[in-house]
GUFI-787074 format. One line per 4 residues: number of its first residue (from 1); their letters; for each residue y, z, x of N, C-alpha, C, O. Coordinates in steps of 0.2 Angstrom, whole numbers, padded with zeros to 4 digits, m for minus. Layout:
N
NUM> A> Y:Z:X:Y:Z:X:Y:Z:X:Y:Z:X; ...
% end
This chain:
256
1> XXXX> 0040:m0032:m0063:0044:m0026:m0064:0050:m0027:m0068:0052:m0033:m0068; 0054:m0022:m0070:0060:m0022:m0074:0066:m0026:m0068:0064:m0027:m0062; 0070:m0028:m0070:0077:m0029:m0065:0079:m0021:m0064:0080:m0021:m0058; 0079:m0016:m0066:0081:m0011:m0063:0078:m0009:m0058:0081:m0006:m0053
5> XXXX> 0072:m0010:m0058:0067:m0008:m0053:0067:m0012:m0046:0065:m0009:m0041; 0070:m0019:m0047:0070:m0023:m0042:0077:m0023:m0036:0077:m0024:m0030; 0082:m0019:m0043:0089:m0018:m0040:0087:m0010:m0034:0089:m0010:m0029; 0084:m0007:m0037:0082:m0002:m0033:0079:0000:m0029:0080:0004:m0025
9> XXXX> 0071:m0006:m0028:0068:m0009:m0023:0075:m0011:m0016:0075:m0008:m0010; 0079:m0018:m0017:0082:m0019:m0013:0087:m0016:m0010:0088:m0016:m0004; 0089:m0011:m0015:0095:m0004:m0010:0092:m0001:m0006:0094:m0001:0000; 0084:0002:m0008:0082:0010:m0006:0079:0006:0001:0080:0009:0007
13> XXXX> 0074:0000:0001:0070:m0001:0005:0071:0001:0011:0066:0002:0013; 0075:0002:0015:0078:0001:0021:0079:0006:0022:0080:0007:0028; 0081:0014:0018:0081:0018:0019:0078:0025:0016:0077:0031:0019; 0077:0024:0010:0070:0028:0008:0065:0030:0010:0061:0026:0012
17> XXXX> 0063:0036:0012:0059:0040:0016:0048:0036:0015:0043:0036:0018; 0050:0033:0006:0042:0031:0004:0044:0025:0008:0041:0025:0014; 0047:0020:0009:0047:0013:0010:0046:0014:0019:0042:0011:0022; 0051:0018:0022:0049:0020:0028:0043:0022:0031:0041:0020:0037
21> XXXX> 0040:0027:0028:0034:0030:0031:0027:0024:0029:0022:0023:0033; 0027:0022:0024:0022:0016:0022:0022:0009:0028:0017:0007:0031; 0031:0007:0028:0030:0002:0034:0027:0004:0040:0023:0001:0043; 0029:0010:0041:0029:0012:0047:0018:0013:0048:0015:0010:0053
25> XXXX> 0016:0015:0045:0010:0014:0043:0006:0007:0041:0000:0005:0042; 0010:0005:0039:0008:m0004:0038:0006:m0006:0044:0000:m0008:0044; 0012:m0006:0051:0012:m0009:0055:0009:m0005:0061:0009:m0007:0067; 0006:0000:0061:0002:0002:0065:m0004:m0001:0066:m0006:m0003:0071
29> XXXX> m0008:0000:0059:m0012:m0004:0058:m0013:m0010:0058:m0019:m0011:0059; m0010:m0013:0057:m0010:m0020:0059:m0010:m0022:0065:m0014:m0025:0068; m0003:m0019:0070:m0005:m0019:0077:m0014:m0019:0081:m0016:m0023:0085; m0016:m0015:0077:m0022:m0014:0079:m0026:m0017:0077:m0030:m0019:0081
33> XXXX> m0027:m0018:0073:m0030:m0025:0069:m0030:m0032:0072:m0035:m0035:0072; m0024:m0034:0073:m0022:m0041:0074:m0022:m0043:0084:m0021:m0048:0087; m0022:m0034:0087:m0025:m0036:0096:m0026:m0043:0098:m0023:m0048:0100; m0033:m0041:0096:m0036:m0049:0100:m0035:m0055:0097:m0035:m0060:0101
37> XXXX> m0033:m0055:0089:m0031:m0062:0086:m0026:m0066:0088:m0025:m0072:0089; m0020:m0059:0091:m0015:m0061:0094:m0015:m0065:0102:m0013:m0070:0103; m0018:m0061:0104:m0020:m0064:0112:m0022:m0071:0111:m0020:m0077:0113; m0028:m0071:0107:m0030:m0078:0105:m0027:m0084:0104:m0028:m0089:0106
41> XXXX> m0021:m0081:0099:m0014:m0085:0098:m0012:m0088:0102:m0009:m0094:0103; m0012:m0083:0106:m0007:m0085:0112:m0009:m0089:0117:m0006:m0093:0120; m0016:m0087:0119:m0018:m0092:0124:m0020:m0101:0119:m0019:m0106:0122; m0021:m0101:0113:m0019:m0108:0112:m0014:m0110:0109:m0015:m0115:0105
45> XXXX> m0008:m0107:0110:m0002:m0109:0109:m0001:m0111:0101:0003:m0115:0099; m0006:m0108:0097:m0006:m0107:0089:m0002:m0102:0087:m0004:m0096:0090; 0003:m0101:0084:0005:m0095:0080:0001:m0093:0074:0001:m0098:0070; m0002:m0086:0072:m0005:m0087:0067:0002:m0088:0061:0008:m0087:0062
49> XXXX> m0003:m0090:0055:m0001:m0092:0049:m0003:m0085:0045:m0008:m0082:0044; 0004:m0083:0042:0004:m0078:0038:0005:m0077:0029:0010:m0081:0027; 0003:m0075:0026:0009:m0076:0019:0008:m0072:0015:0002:m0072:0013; 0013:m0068:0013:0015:m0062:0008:0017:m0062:0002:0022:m0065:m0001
53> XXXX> 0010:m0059:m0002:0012:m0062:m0009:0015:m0055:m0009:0015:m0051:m0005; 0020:m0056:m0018:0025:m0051:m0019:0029:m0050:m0015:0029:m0044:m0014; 0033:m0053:m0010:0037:m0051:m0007:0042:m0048:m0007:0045:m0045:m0002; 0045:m0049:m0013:0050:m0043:m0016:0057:m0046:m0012:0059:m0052:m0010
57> XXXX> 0059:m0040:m0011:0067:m0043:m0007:0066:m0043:0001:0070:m0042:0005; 0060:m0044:0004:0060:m0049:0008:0059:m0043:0015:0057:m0045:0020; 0061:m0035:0014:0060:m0031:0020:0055:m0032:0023:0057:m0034:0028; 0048:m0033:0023:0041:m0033:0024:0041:m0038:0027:0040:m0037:0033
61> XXXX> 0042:m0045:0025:0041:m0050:0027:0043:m0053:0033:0040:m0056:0038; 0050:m0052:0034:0053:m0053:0039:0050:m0048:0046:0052:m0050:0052; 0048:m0044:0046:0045:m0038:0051:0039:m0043:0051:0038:m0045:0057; 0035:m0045:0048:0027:m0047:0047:0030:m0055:0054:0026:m0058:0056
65> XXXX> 0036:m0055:0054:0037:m0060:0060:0035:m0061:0065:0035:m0066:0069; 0033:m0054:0066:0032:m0052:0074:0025:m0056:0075:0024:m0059:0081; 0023:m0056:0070:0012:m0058:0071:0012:m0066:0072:0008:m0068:0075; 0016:m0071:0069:0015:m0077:0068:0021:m0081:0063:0026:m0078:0061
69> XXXX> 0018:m0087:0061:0022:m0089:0055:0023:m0086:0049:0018:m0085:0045; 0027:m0086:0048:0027:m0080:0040:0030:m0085:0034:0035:m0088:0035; 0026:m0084:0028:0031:m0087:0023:0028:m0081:0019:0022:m0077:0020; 0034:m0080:0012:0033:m0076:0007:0031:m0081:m0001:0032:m0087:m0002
73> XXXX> 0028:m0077:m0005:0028:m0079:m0011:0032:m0073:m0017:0031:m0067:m0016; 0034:m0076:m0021:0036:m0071:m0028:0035:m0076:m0034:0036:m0082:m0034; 0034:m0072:m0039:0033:m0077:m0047:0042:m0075:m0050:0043:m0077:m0055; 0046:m0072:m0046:0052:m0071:m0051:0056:m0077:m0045:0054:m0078:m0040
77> XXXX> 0061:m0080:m0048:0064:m0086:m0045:0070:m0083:m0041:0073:m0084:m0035; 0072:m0077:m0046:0078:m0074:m0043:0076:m0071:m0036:0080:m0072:m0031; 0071:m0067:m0036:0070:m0065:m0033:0067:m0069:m0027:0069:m0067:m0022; 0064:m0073:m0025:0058:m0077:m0023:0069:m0079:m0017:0070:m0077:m0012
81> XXXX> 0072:m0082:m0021:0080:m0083:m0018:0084:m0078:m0016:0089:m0080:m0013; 0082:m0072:m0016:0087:m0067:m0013:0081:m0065:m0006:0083:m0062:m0001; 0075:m0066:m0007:0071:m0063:0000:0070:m0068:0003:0069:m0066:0009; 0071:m0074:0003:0074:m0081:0008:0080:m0078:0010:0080:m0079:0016
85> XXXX> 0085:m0076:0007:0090:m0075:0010:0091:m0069:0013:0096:m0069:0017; 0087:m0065:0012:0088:m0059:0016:0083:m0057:0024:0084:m0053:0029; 0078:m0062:0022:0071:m0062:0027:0073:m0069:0031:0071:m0069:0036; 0076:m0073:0029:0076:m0082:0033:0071:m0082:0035:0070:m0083:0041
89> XXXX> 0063:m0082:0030:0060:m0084:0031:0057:m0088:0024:0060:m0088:0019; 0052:m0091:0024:0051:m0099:0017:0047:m0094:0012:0042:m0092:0013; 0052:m0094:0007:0048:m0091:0000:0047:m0095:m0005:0050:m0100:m0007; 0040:m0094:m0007:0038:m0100:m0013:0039:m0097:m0017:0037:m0091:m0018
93> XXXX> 0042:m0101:m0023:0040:m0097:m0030:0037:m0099:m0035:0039:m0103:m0039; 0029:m0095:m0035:0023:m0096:m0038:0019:m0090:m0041:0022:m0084:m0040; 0014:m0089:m0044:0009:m0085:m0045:0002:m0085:m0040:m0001:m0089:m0037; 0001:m0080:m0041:m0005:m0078:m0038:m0011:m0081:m0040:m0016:m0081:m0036
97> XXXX> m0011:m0084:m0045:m0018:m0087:m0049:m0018:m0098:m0047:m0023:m0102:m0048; m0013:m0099:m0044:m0014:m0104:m0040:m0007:m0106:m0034:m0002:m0108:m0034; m0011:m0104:m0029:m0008:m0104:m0022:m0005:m0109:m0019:m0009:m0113:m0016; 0001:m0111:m0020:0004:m0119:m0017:0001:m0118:m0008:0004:m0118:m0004
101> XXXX> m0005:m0118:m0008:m0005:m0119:0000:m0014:m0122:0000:m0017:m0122:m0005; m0016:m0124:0008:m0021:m0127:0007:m0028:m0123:0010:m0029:m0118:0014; m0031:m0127:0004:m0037:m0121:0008:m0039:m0119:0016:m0037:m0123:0020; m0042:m0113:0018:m0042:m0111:0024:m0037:m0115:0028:m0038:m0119:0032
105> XXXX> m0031:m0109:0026:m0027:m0112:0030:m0021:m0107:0031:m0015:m0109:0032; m0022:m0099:0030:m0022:m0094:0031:m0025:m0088:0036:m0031:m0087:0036; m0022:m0085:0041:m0027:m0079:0046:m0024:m0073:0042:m0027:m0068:0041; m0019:m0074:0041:m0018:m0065:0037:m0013:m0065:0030:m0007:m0066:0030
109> XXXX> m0017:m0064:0023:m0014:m0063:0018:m0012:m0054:0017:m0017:m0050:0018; m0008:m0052:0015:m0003:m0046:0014:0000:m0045:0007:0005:m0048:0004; m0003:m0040:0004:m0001:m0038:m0005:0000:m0033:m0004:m0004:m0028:m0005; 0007:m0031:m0001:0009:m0025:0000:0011:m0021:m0008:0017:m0021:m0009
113> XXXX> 0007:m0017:m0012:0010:m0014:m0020:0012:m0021:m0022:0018:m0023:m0024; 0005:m0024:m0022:0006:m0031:m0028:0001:m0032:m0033:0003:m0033:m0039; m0008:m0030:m0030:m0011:m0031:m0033:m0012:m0030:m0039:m0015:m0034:m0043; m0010:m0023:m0040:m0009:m0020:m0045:m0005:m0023:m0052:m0006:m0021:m0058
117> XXXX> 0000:m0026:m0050:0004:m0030:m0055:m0001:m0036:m0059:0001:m0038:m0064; m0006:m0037:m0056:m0008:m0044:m0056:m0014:m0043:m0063:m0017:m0038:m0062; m0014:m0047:m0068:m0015:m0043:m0075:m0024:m0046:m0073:m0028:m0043:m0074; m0025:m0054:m0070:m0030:m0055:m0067:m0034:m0055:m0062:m0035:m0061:m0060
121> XXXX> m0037:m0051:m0060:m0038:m0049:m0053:m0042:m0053:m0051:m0040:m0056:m0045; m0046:m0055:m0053:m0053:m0057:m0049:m0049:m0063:m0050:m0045:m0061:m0045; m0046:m0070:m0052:m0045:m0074:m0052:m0039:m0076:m0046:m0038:m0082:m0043; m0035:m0072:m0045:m0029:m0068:m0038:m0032:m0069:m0033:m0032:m0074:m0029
125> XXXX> m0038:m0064:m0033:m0044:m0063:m0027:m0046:m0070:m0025:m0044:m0072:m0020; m0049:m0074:m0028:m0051:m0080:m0028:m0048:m0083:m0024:m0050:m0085:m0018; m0041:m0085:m0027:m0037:m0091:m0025:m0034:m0087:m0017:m0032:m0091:m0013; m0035:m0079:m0013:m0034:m0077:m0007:m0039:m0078:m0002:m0037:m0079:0003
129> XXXX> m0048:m0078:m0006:m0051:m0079:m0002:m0053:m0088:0001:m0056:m0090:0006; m0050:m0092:m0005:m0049:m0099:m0004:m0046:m0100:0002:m0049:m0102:0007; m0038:m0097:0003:m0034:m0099:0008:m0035:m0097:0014:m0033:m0100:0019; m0038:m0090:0014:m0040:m0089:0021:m0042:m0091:0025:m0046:m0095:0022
133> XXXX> m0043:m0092:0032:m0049:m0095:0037:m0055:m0092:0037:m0055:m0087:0034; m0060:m0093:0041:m0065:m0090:0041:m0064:m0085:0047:m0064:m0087:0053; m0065:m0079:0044:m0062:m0073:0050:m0057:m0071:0047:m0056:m0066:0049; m0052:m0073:0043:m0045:m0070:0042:m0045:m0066:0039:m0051:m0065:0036
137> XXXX> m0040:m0061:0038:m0041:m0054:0037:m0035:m0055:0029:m0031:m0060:0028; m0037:m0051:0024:m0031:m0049:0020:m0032:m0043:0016:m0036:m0042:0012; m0024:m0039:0018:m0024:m0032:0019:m0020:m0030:0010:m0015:m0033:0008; m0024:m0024:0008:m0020:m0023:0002:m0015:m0015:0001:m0018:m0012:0005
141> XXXX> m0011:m0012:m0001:m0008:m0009:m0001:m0007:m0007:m0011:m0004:m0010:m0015; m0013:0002:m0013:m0009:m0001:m0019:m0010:0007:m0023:m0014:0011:m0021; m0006:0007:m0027:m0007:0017:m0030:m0014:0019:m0031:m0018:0015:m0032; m0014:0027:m0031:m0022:0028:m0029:m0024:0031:m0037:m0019:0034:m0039
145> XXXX> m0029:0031:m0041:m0031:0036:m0045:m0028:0035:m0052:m0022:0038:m0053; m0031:0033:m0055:m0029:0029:m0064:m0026:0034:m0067:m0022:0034:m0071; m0030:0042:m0065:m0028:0048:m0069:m0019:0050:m0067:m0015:0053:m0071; m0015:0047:m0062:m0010:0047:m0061:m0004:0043:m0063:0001:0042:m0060
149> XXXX> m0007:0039:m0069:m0005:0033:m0071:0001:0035:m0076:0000:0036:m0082; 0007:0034:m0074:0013:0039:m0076:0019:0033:m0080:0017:0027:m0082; 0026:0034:m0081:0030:0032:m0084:0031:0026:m0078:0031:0020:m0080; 0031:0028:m0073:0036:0026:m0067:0028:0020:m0066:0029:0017:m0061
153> XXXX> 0023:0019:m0068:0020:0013:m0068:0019:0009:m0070:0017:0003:m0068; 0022:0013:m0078:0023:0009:m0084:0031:0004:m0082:0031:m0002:m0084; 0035:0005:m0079:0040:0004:m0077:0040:m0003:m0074:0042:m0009:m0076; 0038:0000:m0067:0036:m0007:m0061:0029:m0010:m0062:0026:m0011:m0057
157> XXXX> 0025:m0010:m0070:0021:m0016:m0072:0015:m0016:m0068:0011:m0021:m0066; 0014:m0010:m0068:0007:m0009:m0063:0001:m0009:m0069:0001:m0004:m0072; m0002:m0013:m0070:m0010:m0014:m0071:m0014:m0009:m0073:m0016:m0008:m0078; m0014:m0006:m0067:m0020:0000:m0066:m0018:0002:m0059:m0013:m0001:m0056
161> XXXX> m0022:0009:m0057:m0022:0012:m0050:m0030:0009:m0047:m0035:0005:m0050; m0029:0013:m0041:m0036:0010:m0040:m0040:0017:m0035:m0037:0020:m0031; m0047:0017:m0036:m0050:0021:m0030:m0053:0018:m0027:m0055:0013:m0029; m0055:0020:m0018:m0056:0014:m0015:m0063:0014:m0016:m0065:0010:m0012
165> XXXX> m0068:0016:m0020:m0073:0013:m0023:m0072:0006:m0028:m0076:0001:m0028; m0068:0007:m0031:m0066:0001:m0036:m0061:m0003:m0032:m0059:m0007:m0036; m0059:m0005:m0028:m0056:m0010:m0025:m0061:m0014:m0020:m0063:m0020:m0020; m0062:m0010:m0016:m0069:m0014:m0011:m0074:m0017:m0016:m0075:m0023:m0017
169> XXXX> m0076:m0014:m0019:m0082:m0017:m0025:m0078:m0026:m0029:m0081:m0031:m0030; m0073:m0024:m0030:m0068:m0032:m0031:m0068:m0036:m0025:m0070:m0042:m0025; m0067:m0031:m0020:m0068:m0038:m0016:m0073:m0041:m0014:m0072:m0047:m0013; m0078:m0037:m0014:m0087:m0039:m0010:m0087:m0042:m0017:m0093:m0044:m0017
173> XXXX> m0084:m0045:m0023:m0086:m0048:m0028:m0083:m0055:m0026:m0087:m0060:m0027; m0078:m0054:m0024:m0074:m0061:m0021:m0075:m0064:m0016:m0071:m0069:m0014; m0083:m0062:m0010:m0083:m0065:m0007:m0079:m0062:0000:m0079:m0065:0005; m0074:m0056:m0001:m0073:m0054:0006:m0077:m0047:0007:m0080:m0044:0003
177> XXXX> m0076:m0044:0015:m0079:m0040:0017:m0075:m0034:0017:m0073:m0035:0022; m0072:m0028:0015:m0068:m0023:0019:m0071:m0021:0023:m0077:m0019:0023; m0066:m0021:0029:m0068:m0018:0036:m0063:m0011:0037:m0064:m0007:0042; m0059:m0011:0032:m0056:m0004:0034:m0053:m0002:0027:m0050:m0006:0024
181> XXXX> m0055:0006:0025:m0051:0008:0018:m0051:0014:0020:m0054:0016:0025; m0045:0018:0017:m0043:0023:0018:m0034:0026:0012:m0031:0022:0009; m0034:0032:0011:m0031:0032:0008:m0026:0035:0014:m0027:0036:0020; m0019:0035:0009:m0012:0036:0016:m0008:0040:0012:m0010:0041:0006
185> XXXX> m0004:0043:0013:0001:0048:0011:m0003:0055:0008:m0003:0057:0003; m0005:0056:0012:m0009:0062:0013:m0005:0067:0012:m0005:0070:0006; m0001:0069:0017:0001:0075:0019:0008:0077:0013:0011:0083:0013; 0009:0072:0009:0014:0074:0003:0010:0075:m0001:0013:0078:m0005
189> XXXX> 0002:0074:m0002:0000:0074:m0008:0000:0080:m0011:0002:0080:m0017; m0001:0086:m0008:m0002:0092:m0012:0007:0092:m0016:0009:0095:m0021; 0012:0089:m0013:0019:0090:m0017:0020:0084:m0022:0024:0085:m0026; 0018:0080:m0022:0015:0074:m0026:0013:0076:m0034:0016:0075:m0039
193> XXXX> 0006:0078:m0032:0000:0078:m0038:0004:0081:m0042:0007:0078:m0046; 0006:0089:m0041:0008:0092:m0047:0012:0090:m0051:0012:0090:m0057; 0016:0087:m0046:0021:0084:m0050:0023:0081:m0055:0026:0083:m0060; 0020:0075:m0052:0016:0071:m0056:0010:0071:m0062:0010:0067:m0067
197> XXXX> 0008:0075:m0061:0005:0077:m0068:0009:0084:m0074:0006:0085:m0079; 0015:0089:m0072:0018:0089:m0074:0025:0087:m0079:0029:0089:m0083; 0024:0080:m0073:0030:0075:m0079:0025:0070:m0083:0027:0065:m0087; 0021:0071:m0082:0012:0066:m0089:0015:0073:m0095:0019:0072:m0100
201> XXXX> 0013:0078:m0093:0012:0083:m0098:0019:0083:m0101:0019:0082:m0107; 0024:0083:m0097:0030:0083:m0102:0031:0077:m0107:0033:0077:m0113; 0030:0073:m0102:0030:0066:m0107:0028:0067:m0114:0030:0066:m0120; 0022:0069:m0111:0018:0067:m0117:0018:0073:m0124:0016:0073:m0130
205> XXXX> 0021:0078:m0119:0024:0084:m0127:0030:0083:m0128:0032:0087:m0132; 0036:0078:m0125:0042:0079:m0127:0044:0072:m0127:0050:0070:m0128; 0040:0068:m0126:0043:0059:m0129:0047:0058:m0119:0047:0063:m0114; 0048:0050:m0118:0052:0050:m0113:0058:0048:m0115:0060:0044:m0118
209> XXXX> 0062:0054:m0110:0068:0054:m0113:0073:0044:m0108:0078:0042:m0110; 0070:0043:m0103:0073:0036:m0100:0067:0030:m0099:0063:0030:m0094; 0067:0028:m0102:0061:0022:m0101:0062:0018:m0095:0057:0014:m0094; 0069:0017:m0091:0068:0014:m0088:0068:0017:m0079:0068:0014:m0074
213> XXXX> 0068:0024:m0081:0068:0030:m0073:0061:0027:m0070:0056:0026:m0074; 0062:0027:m0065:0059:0026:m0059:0059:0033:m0055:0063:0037:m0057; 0054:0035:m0049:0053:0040:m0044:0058:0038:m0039:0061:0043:m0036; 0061:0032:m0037:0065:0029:m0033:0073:0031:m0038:0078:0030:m0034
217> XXXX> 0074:0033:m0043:0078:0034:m0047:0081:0042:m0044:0087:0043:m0044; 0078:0046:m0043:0079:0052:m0038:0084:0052:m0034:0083:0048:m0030; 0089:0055:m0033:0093:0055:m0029:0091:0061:m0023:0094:0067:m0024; 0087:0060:m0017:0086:0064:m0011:0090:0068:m0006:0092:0064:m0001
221> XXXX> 0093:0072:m0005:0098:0075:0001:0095:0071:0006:0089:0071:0007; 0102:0068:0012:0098:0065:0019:0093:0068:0020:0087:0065:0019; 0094:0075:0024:0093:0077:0027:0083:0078:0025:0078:0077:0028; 0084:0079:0018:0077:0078:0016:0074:0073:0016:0068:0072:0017
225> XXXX> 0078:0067:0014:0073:0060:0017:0071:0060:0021:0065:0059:0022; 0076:0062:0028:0073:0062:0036:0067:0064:0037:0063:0063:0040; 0068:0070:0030:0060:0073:0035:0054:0072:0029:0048:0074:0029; 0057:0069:0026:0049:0065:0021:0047:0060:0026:0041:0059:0027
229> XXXX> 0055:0055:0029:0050:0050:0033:0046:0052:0034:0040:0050:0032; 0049:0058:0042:0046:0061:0046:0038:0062:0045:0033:0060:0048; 0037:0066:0041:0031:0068:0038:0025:0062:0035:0020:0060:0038; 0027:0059:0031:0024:0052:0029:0023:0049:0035:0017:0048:0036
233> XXXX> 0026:0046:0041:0026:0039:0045:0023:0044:0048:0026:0042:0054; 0019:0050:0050:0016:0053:0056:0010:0051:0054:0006:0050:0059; 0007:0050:0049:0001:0047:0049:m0001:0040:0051:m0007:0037:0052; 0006:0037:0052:0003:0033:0059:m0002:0031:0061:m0006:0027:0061
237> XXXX> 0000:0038:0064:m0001:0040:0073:m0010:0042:0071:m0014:0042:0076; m0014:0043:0064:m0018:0044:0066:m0023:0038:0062:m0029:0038:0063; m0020:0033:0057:m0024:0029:0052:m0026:0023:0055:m0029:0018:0052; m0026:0022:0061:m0028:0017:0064:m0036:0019:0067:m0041:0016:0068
241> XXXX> m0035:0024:0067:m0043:0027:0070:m0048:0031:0065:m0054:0031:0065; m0043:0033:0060:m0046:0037:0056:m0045:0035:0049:m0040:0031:0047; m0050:0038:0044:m0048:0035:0037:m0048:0044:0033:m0053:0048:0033; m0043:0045:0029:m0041:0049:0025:m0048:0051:0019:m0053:0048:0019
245> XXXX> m0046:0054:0016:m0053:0055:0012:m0048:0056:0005:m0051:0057:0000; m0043:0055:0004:m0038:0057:m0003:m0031:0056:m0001:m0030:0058:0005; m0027:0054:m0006:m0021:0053:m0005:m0019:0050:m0011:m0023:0049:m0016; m0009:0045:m0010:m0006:0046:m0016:m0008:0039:m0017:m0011:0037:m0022
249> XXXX> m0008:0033:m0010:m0010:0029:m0010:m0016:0027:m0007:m0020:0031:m0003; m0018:0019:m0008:m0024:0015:m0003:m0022:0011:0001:m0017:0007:m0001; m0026:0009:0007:m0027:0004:0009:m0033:m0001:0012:m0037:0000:0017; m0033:m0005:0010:m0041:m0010:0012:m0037:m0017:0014:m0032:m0020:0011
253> XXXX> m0043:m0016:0020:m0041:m0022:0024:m0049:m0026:0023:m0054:m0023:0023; m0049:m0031:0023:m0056:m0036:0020:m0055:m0045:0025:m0050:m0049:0026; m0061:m0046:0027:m0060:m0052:0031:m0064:m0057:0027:m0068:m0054:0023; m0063:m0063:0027:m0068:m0068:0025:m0072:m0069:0030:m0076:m0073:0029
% end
């Protein structure tokens, strides 16, 4: 991503109505996922082993504490240094195309709006399904639908979007399974889409006037963040049971 992008990740995360209702949604999910792995932990005094690729400025990872051992990874050094310090927890600073870590030796790999950065997929996938154990899970998070593929993608160096036809199909190539897809921010979508293809149209008949504007660039009235959280993190309450049939984003979860 740009440094602009990365300065705006670190203010907004914590209080941003998208960064909220996504965690919030991460972690439901996972609760429910990770039950029995958990117990299992516990009765053999194993903590699992966790690791976050993209870790960004470190919000995610430090929460992902609750499940086990956590370490982060980032490919910017700067950054890989400011999410150590903000998460105190061990970030490496590497690429995704060789994993300082040893084979099967991972229970939950986490690419929370990473994969999508990654210009070589299948080779990414590869070096996730090496680290895994057998049984371990690794959950991806990433924008939905290519026809959406706007400045603001162009921006934070996104690759491609995906549909969850086209990601599952990546992974059953790699060797993992998904056991769970579904798309999430549902309930914003219908105030989204037009949008969204309203500033393509613009763009593209009037040139971009700021190459480096981001969606995060928007400046929200409180009172409206409160109730986008509100809105976005109510799907919570139902994605752990149910899978969405369209939204802004995806999510798949895949076990080896």
């Amino acid at each position: 991503m740009e440094p602009e992008a990365y300065r705006q990740f670190a203010v907004l995360e914590e209080e941003h109505f998208w960064f909220r209702g996504r965690r919030k949604i991460f972690f439901a999910l996972l609760d429910r996922l990770l039950a029995s792995r958990l117990e299992e932990a516990e009765t053999k005094g194993e903590p699992l082993e966790i690791l976050e690729i993209g870790c960004g400025a470190g919000n995610l990872l430090r929460r992902l504490s609750r499940y086990g051992r956590t370490k982060g990874l980032e490919l910017s050094r700067e950054l890989a240094t400011l999410c150590q310090e903000r998460s105190r927890r061990p970030t490496l600073c590497a690429n995704a195309y060789h994993l300082p870590l040893p084979d099967e030796s991972q229970d939950l790999v986490c690419l929370f709006d990473t994969i999508e950065h990654i210009p070589d997929e299948a080779k990414a996938l590869g070096e996730i399904q090496r680290v895994l154990r057998p049984g371990g899970l690794v959950m991806f998070s990433v924008p939905a639908y290519q026809f959406l593929y706007s400045n603001n993608d162009r921006v934070a160096h996104h690759c491609r979007r995906y549909t969850k036809g086209r990601l599952q199909a990546s992974l059953k190539e790699a060797g993992l399974t998904p056991i769970k897809a579904t798309y999430f921010n549902l309930f914003l979508f219908p105030l989204i889409l037009p949008a969204v293809l309203f500033t393509k149209v613009k763009d593209k008949v009037f040139g971009l006037k700021n190459e480096d504007h981001t969606n995060l660039s928007v400046k929200i009235p409180k009172f409206l963040n409160e109730a986008l959280a509100l809105v976005m993190g109510s799907e919570a309450g139902l994605l752990p049971r149910l899978n969405f049939p369209t939204g802004h984003s995806l999510i798949v979860v895949a076990k080896k």
